[in-house]
N, CA, C and O atoms as a CHARMM CRD file, in Angstrom:
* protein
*
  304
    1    1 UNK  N      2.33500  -0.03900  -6.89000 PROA 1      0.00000
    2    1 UNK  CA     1.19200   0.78700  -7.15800 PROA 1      0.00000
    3    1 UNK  C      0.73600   1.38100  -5.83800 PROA 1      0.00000
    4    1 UNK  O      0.44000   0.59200  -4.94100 PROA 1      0.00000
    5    2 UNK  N      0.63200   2.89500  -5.58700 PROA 2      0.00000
    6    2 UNK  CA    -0.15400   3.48400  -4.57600 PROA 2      0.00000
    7    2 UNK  C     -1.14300   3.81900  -4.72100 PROA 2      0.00000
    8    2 UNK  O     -1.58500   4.44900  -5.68200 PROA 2      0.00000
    9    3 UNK  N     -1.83500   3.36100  -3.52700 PROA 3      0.00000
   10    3 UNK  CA    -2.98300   3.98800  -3.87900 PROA 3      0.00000
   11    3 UNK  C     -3.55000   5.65200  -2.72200 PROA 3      0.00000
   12    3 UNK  O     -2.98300   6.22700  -1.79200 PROA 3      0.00000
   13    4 UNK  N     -4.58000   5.83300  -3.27000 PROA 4      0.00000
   14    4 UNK  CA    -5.31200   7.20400  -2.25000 PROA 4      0.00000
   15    4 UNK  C     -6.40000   7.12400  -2.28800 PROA 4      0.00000
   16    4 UNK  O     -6.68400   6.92100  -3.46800 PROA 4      0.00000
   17    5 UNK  N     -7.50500   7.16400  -1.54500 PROA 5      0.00000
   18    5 UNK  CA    -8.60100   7.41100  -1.13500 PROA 5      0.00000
   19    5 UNK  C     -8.93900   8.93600  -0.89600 PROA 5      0.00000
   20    5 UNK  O     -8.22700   9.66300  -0.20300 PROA 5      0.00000
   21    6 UNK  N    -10.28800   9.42300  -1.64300 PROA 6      0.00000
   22    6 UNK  CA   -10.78100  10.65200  -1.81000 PROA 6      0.00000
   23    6 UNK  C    -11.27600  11.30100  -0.41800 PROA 6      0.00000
   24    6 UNK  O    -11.61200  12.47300  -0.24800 PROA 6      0.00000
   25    7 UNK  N    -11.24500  10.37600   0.43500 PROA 7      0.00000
   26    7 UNK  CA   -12.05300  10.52200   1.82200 PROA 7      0.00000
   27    7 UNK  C    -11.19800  10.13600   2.65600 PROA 7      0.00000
   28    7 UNK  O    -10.29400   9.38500   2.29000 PROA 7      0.00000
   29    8 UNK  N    -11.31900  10.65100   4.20900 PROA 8      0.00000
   30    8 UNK  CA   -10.65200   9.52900   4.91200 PROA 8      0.00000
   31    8 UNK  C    -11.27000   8.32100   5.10200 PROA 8      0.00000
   32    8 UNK  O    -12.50100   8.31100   5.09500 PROA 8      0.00000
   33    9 UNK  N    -10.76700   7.47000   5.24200 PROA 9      0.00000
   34    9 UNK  CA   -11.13400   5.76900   5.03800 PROA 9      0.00000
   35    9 UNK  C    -10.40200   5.29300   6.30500 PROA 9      0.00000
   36    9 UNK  O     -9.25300   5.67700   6.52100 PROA 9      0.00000
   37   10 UNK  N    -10.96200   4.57000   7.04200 PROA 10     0.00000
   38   10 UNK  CA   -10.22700   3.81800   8.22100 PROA 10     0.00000
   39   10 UNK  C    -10.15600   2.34100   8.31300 PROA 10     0.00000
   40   10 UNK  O    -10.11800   1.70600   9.36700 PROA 10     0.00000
   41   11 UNK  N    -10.13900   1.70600   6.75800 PROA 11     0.00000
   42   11 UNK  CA    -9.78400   0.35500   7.12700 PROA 11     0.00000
   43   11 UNK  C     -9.56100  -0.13800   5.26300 PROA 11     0.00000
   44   11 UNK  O    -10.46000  -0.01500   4.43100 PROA 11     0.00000
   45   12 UNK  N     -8.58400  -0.52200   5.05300 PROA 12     0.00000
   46   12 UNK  CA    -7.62800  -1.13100   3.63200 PROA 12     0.00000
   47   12 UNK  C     -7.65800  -2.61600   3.91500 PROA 12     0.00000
   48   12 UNK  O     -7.53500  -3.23300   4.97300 PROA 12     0.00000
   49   13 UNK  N     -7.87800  -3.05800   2.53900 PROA 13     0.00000
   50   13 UNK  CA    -7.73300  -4.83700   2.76900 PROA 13     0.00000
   51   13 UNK  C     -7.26800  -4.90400   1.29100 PROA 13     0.00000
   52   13 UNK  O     -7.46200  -4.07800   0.39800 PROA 13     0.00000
   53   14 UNK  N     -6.69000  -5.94000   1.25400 PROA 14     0.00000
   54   14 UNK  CA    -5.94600  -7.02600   0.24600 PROA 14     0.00000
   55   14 UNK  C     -6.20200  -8.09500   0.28300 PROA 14     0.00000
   56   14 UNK  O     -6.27300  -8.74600   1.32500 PROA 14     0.00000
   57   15 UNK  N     -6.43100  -8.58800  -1.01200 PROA 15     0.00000
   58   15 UNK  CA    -7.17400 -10.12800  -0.86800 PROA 15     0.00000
   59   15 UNK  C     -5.26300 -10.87200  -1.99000 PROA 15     0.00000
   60   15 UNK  O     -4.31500 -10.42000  -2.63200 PROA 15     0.00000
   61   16 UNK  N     -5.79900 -12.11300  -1.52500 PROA 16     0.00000
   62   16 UNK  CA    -4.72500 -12.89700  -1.88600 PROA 16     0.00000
   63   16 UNK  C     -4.30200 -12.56900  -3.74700 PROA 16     0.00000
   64   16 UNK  O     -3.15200 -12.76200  -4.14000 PROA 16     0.00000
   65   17 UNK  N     -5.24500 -12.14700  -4.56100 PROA 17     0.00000
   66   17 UNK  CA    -4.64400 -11.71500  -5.78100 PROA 17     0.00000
   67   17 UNK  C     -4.41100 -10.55600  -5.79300 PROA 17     0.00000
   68   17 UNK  O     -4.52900  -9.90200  -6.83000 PROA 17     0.00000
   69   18 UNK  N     -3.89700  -9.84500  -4.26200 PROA 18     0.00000
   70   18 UNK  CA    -3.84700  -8.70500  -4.65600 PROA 18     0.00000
   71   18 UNK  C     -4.60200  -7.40800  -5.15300 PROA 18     0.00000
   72   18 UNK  O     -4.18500  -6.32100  -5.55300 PROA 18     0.00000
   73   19 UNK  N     -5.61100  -7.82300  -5.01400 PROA 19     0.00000
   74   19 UNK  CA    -7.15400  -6.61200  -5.36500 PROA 19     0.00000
   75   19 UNK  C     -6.96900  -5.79000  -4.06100 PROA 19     0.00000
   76   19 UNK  O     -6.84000  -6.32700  -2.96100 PROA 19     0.00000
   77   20 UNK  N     -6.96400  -4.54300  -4.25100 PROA 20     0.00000
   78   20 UNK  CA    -7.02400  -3.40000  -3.15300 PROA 20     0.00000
   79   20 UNK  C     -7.77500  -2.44800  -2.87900 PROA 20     0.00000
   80   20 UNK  O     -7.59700  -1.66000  -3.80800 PROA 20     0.00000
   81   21 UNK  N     -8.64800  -1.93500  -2.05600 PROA 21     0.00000
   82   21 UNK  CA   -10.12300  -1.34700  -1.66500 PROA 21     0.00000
   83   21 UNK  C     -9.81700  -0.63400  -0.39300 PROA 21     0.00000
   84   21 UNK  O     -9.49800  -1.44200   0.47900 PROA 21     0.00000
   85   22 UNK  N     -9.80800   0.21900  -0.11500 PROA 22     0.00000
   86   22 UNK  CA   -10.53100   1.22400   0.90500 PROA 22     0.00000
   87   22 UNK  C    -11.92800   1.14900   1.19700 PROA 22     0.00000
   88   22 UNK  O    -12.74300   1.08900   0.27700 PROA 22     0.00000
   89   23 UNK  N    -12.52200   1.14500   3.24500 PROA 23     0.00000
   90   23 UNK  CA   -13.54400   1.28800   2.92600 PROA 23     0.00000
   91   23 UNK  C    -13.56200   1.69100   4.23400 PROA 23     0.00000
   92   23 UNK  O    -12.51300   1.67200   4.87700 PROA 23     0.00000
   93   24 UNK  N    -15.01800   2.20300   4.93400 PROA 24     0.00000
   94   24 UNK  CA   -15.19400   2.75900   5.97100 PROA 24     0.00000
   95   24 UNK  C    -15.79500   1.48100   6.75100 PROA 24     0.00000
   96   24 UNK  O    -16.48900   0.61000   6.22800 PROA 24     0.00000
   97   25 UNK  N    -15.39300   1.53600   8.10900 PROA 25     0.00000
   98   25 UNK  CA   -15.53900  -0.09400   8.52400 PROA 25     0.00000
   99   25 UNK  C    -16.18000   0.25600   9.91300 PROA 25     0.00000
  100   25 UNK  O    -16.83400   1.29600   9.98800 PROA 25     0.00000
  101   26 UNK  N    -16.08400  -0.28000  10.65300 PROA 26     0.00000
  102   26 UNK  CA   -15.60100  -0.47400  12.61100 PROA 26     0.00000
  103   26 UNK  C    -15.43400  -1.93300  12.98600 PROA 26     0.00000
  104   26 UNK  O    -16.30300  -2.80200  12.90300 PROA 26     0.00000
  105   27 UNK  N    -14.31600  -2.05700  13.36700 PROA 27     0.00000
  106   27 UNK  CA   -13.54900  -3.47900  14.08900 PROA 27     0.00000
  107   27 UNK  C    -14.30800  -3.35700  15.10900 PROA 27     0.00000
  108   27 UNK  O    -14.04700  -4.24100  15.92500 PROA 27     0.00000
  109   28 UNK  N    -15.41500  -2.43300  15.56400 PROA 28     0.00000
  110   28 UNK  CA   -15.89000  -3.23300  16.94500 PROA 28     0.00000
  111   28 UNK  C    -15.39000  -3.43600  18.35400 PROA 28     0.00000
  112   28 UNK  O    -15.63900  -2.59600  19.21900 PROA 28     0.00000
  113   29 UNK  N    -14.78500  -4.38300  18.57700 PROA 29     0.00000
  114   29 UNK  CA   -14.12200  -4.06100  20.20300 PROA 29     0.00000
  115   29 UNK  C    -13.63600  -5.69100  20.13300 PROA 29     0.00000
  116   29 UNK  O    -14.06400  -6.62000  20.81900 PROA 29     0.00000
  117   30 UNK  N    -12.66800  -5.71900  19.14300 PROA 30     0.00000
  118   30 UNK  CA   -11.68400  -6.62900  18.95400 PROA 30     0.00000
  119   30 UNK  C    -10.77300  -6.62700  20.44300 PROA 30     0.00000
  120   30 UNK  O    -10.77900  -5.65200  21.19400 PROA 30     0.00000
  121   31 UNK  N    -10.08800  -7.74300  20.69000 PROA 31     0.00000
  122   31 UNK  CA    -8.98300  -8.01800  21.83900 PROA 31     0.00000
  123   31 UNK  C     -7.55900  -7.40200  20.55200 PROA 31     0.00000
  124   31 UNK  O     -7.35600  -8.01700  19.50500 PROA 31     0.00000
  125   32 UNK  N     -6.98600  -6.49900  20.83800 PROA 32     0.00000
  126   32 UNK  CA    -6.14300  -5.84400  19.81900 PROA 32     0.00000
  127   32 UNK  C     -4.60300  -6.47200  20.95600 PROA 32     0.00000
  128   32 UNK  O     -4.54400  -6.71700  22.16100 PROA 32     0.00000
  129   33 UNK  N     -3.46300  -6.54500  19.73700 PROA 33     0.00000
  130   33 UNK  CA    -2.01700  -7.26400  20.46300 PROA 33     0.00000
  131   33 UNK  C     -1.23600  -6.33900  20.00400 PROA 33     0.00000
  132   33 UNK  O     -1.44400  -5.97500  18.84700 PROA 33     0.00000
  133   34 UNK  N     -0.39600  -5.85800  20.58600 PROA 34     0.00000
  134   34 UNK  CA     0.38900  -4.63100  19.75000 PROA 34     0.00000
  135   34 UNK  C      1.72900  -6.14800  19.59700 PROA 34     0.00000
  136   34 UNK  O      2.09100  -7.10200  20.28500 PROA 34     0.00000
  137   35 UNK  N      2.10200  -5.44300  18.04500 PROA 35     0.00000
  138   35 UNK  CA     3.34900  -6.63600  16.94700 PROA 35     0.00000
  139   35 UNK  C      4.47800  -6.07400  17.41600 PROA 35     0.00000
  140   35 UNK  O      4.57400  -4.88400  17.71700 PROA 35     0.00000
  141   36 UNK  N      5.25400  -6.79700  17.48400 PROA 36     0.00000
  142   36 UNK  CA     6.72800  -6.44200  18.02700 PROA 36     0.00000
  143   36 UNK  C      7.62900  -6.44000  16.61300 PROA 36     0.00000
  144   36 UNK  O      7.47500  -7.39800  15.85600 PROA 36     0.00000
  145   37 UNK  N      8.25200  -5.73300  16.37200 PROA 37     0.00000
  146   37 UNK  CA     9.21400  -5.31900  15.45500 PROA 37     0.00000
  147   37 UNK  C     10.40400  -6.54300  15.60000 PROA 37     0.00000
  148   37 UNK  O     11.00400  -6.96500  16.58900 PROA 37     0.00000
  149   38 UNK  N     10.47500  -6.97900  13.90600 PROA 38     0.00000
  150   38 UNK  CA    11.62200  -8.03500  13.92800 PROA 38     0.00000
  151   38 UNK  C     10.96600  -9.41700  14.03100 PROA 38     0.00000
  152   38 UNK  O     11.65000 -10.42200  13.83600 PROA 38     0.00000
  153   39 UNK  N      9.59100  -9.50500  14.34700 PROA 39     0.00000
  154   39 UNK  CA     9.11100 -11.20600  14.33300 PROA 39     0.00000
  155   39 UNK  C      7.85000 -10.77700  13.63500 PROA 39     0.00000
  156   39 UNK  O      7.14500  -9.77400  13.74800 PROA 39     0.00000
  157   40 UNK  N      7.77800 -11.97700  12.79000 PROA 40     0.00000
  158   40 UNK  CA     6.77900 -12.55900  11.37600 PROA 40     0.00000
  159   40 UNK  C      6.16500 -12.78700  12.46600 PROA 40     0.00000
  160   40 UNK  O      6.68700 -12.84500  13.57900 PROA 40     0.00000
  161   41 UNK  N      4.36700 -13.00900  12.05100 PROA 41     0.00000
  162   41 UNK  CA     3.62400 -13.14200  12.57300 PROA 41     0.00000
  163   41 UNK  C      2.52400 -14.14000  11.37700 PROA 41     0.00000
  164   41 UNK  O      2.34200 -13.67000  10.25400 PROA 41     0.00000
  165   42 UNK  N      1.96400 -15.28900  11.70600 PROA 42     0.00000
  166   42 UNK  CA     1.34000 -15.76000  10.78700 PROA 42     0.00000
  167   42 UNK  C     -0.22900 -16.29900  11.40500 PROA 42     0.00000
  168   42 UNK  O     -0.77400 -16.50700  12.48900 PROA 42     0.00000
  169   43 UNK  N     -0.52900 -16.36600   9.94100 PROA 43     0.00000
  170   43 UNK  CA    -2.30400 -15.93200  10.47700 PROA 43     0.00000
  171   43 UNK  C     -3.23500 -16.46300   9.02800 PROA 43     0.00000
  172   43 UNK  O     -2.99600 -15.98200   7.92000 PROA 43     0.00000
  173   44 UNK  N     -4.12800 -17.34200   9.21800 PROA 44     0.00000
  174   44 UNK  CA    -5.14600 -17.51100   8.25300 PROA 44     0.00000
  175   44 UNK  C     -4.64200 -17.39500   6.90400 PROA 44     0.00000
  176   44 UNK  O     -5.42100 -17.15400   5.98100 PROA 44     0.00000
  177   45 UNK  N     -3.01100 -17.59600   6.65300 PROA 45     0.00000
  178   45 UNK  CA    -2.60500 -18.03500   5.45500 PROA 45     0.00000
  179   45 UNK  C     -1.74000 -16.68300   5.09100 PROA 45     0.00000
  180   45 UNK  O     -1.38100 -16.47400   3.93200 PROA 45     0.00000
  181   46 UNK  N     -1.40400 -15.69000   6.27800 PROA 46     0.00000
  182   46 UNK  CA    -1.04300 -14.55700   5.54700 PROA 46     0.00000
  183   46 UNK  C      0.51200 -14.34000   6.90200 PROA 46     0.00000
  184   46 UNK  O      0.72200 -15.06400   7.87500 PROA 46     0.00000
  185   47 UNK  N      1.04100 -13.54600   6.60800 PROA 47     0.00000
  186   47 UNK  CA     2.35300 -13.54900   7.07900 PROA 47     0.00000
  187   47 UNK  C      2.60100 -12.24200   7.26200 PROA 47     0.00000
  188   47 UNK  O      2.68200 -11.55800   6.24200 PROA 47     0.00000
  189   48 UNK  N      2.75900 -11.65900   8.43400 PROA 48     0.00000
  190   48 UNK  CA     2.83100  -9.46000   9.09000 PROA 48     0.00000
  191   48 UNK  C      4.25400  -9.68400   9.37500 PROA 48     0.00000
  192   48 UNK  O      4.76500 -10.65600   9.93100 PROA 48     0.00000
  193   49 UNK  N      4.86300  -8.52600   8.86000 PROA 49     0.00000
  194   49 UNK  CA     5.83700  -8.34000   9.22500 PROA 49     0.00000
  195   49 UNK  C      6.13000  -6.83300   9.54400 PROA 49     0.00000
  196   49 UNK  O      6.49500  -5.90300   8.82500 PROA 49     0.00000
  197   50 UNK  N      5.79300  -6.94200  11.10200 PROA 50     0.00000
  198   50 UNK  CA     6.02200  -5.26700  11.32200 PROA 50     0.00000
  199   50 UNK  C      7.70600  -4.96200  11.43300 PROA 50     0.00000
  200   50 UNK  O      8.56200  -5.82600  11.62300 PROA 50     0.00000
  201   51 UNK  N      7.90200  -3.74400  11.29200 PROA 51     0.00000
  202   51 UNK  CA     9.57800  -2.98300  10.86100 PROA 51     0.00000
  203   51 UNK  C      9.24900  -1.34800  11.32000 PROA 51     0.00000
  204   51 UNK  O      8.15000  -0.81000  11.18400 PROA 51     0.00000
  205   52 UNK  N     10.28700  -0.80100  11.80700 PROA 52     0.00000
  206   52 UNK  CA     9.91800   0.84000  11.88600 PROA 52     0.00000
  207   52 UNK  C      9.20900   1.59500  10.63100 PROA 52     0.00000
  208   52 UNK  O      8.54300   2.62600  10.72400 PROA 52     0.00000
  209   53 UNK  N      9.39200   1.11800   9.84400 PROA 53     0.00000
  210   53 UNK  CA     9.33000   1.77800   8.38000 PROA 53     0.00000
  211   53 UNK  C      7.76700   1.77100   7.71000 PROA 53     0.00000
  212   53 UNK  O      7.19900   2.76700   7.26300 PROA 53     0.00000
  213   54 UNK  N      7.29100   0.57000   7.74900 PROA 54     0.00000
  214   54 UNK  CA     6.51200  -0.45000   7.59900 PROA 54     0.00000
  215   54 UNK  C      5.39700  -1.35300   8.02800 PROA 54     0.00000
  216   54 UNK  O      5.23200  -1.15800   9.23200 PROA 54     0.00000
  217   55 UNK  N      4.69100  -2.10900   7.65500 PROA 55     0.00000
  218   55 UNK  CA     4.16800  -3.48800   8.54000 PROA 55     0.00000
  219   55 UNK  C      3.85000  -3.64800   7.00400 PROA 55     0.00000
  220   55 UNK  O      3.63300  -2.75200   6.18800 PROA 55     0.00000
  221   56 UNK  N      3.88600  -5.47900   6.74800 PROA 56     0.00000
  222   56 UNK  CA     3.99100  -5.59000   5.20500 PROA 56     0.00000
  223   56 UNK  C      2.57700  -6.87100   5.61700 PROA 56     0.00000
  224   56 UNK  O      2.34700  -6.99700   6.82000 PROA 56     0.00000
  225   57 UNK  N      2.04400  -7.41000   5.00300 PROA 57     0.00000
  226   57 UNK  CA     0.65800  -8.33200   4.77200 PROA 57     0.00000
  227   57 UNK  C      1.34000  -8.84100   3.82500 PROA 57     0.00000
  228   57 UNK  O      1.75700  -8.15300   2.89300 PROA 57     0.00000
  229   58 UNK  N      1.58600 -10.33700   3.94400 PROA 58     0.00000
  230   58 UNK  CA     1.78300 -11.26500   2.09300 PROA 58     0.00000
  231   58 UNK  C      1.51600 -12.35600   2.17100 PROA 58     0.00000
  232   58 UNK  O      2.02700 -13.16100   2.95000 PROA 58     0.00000
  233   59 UNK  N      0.39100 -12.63700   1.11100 PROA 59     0.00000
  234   59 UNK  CA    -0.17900 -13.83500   1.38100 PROA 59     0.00000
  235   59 UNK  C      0.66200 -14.74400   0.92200 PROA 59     0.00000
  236   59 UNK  O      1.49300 -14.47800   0.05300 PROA 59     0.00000
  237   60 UNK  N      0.50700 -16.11000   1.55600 PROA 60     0.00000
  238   60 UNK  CA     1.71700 -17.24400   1.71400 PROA 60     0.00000
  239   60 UNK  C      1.36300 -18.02600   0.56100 PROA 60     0.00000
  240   60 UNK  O      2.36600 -18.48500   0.01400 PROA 60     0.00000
  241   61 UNK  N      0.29000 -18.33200   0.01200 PROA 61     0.00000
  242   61 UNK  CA     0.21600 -18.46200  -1.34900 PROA 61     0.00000
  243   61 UNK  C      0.78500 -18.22400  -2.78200 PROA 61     0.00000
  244   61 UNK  O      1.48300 -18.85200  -3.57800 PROA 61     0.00000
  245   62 UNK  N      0.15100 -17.01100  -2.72800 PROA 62     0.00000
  246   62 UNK  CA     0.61100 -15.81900  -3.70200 PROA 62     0.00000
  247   62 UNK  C      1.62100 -14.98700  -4.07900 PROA 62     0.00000
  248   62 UNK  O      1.86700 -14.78000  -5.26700 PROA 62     0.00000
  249   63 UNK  N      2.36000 -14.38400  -2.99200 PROA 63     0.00000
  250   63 UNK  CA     3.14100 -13.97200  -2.54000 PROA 63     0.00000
  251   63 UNK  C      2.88100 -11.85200  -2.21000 PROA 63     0.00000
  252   63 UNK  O      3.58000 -11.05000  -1.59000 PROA 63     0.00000
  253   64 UNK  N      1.37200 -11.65800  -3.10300 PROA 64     0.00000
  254   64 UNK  CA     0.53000 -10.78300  -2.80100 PROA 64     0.00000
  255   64 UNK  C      0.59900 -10.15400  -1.72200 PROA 64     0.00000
  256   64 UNK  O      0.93600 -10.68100  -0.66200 PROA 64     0.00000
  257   65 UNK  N      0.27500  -8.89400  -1.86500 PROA 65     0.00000
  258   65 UNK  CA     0.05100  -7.48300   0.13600 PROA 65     0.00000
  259   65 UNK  C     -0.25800  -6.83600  -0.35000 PROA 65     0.00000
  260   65 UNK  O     -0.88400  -6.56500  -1.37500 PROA 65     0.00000
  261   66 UNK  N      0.47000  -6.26300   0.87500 PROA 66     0.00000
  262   66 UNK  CA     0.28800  -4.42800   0.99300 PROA 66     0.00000
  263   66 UNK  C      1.46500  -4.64800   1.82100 PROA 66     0.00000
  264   66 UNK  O      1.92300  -5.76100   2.08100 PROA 66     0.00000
  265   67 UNK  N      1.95100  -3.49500   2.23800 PROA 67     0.00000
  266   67 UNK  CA     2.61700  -2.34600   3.25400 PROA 67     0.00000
  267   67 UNK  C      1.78300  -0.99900   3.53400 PROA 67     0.00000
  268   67 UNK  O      1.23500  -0.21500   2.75900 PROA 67     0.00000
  269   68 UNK  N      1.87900  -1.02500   4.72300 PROA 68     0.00000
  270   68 UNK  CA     1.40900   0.26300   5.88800 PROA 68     0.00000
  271   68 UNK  C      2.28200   1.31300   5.80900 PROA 68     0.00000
  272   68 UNK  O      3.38000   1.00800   5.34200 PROA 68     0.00000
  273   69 UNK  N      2.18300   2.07100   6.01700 PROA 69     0.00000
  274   69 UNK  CA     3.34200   2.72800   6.54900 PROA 69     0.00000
  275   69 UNK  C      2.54700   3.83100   7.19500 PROA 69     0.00000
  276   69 UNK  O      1.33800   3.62200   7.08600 PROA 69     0.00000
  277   70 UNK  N      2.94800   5.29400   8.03800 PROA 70     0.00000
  278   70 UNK  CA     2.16700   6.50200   8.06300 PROA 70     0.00000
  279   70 UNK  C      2.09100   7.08500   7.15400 PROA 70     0.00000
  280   70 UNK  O      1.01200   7.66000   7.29700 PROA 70     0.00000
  281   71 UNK  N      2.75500   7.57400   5.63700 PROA 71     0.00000
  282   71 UNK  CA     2.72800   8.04500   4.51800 PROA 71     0.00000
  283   71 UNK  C      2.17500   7.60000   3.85200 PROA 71     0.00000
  284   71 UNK  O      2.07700   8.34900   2.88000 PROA 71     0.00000
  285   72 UNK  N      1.09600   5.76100   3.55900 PROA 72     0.00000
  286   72 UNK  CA    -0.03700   5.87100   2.89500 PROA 72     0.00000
  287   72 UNK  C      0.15500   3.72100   2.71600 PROA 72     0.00000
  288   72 UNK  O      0.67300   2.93100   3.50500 PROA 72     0.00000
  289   73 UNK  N     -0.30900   3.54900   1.78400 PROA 73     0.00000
  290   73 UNK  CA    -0.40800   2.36500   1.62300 PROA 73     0.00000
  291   73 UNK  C     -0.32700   1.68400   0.04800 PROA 73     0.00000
  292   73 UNK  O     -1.16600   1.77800  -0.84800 PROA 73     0.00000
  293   74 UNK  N      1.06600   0.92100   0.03900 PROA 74     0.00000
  294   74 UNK  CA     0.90400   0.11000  -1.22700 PROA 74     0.00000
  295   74 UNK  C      1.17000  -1.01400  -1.44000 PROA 74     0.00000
  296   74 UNK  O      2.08100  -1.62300  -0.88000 PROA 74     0.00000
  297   75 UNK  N      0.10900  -1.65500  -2.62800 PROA 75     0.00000
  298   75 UNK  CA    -0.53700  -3.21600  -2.78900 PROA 75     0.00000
  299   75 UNK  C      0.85000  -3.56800  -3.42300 PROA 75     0.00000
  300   75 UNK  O      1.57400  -2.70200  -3.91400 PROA 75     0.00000
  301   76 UNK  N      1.14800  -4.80500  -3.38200 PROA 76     0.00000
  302   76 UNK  CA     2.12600  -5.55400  -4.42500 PROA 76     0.00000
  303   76 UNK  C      1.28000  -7.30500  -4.95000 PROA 76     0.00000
  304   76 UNK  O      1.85100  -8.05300  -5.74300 PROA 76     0.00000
Protein backbone atom coordinates (compact mmCIF):
# COMPACT_ATOMS: atom_id res chain seq x y z
CA UNK A 1 0.00 0.00 0.00
CA UNK A 2 1.33 3.62 -0.93
CA UNK A 3 0.68 6.14 0.47
CA UNK A 4 0.66 10.34 -0.41
CA UNK A 5 0.25 13.17 1.56
CA UNK A 6 -1.77 16.31 0.23
CA UNK A 7 0.96 18.64 1.63
CA UNK A 8 4.47 18.40 2.02
CA UNK A 9 4.96 16.52 5.28
CA UNK A 10 8.49 16.09 6.73
CA UNK A 11 8.23 13.25 9.03
CA UNK A 12 6.24 9.41 8.39
CA UNK A 13 6.00 6.90 11.23
CA UNK A 14 4.84 3.31 11.51
CA UNK A 15 3.81 1.81 14.52
CA UNK A 16 4.35 -1.94 15.08
CA UNK A 17 0.72 -2.94 13.53
CA UNK A 18 1.59 -1.20 10.85
CA UNK A 19 -0.75 2.00 11.09
CA UNK A 20 0.78 4.77 8.81
CA UNK A 21 0.49 8.74 9.28
CA UNK A 22 2.22 11.64 7.88
CA UNK A 23 2.75 14.58 9.94
CA UNK A 24 4.55 17.88 10.22
CA UNK A 25 7.14 17.48 13.04
CA UNK A 26 10.82 19.02 13.97
CA UNK A 27 13.47 16.46 15.32
CA UNK A 28 15.00 19.40 16.95
CA UNK A 29 18.79 19.08 17.01
CA UNK A 30 19.09 15.36 17.38
CA UNK A 31 23.02 13.91 17.27
CA UNK A 32 22.07 12.43 13.56
CA UNK A 33 24.60 9.05 12.29
CA UNK A 34 24.57 8.68 8.67
CA UNK A 35 23.61 4.29 8.06
CA UNK A 36 25.97 2.56 6.03
CA UNK A 37 24.54 0.46 3.28
CA UNK A 38 24.60 -3.45 3.74
CA UNK A 39 24.40 -3.48 7.80
CA UNK A 40 20.99 -3.95 9.83
CA UNK A 41 20.83 -1.65 12.36
CA UNK A 42 18.68 -2.42 15.53
CA UNK A 43 16.89 -0.18 17.81
CA UNK A 44 13.96 -0.13 20.44
CA UNK A 45 12.60 -3.36 18.91
CA UNK A 46 12.80 -2.30 15.25
CA UNK A 47 15.44 -3.35 12.64
CA UNK A 48 16.81 -0.38 9.44
CA UNK A 49 18.02 -1.69 6.77
CA UNK A 50 19.49 0.91 4.55
CA UNK A 51 20.22 -0.34 0.55
CA UNK A 52 20.69 2.16 -2.51
CA UNK A 53 17.16 1.64 -3.40
CA UNK A 54 15.62 1.89 -0.07
CA UNK A 55 15.95 2.06 3.86
CA UNK A 56 13.22 -0.49 5.13
CA UNK A 57 11.86 -0.05 9.23
CA UNK A 58 10.39 -3.71 10.46
CA UNK A 59 9.33 -4.21 13.56
CA UNK A 60 10.95 -7.40 15.14
CA UNK A 61 7.77 -8.41 16.56
CA UNK A 62 5.42 -8.09 13.90
CA UNK A 63 7.24 -8.21 11.10
CA UNK A 64 5.41 -4.64 10.12
CA UNK A 65 7.33 -1.09 8.25
CA UNK A 66 7.72 0.94 5.83
CA UNK A 67 10.40 1.56 3.12
CA UNK A 68 11.84 5.06 2.19
CA UNK A 69 12.86 5.50 -0.82
CA UNK A 70 13.13 9.20 -2.85
CA UNK A 71 9.96 8.24 -4.92
CA UNK A 72 7.69 8.13 -1.79
CA UNK A 73 6.94 5.75 1.00
CA UNK A 74 5.29 2.30 1.57
CA UNK A 75 3.80 0.63 4.82
CA UNK A 76 3.82 -3.28 4.82
Amino acid sequence: MEFSYPAPACCVAVDADGEFDWFNGNAGNPDFITLEYGIAYHALGWTIEPAPEDTTFSNDRTGHGMSVSVDGVEAF
